[in-house]
C-alpha positions as CSV (number, residue, x, y, z in Angstrom):
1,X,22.8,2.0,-4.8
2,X,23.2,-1.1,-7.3
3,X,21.5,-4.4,-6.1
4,X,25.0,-6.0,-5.5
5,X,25.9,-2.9,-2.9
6,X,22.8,-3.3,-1.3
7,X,23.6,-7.1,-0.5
8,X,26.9,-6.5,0.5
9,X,26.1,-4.0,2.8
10,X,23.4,-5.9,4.7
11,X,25.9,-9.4,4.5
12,X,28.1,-7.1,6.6
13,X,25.6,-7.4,9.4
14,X,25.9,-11.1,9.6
15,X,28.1,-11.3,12.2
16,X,26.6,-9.2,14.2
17,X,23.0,-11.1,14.0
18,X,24.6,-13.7,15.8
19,X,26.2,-11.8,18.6
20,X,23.0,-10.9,19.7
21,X,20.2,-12.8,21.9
22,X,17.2,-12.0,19.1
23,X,15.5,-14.8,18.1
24,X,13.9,-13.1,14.9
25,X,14.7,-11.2,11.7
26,X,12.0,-9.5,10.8
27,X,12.0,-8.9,6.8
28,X,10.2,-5.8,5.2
29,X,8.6,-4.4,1.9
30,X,6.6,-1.8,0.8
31,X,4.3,-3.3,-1.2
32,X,5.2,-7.3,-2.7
33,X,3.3,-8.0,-5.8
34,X,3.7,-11.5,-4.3
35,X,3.8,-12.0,-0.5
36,X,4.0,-15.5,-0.7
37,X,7.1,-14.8,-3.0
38,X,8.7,-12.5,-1.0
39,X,8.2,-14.3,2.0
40,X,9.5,-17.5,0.6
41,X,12.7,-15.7,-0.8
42,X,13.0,-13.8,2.1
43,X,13.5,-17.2,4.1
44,X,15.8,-18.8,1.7
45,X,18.4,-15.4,1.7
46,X,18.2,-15.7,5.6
47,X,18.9,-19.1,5.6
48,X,21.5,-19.2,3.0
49,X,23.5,-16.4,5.6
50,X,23.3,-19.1,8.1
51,X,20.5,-17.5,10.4
């Protein structure tokens, strides 16, 4: 699945994020080169979605 798919199909999930009483998104990888990268983007994505 292309990086573009992959994006697309979580955004779908948006609305549904904040239907729900969760009060955190917890973001994953396998194994970040960077954590402090992946964290930082990880926070900018969910905040650009309005989370």
């Amino acid at each position: 699945m292309g990086c573009d798919r992959r994006r697309h199909h979580r955004e779908k999930f948006v609305p549904l994020f904040r239907e729900t009483k969760a009060e955190r998104i917890v973001t994953e990888h396998d194994n970040p080169a960077d954590w402090r990268r992946f964290a930082r983007r990880s926070i900018e994505h969910i905040k650009a979605l309005g989370l």
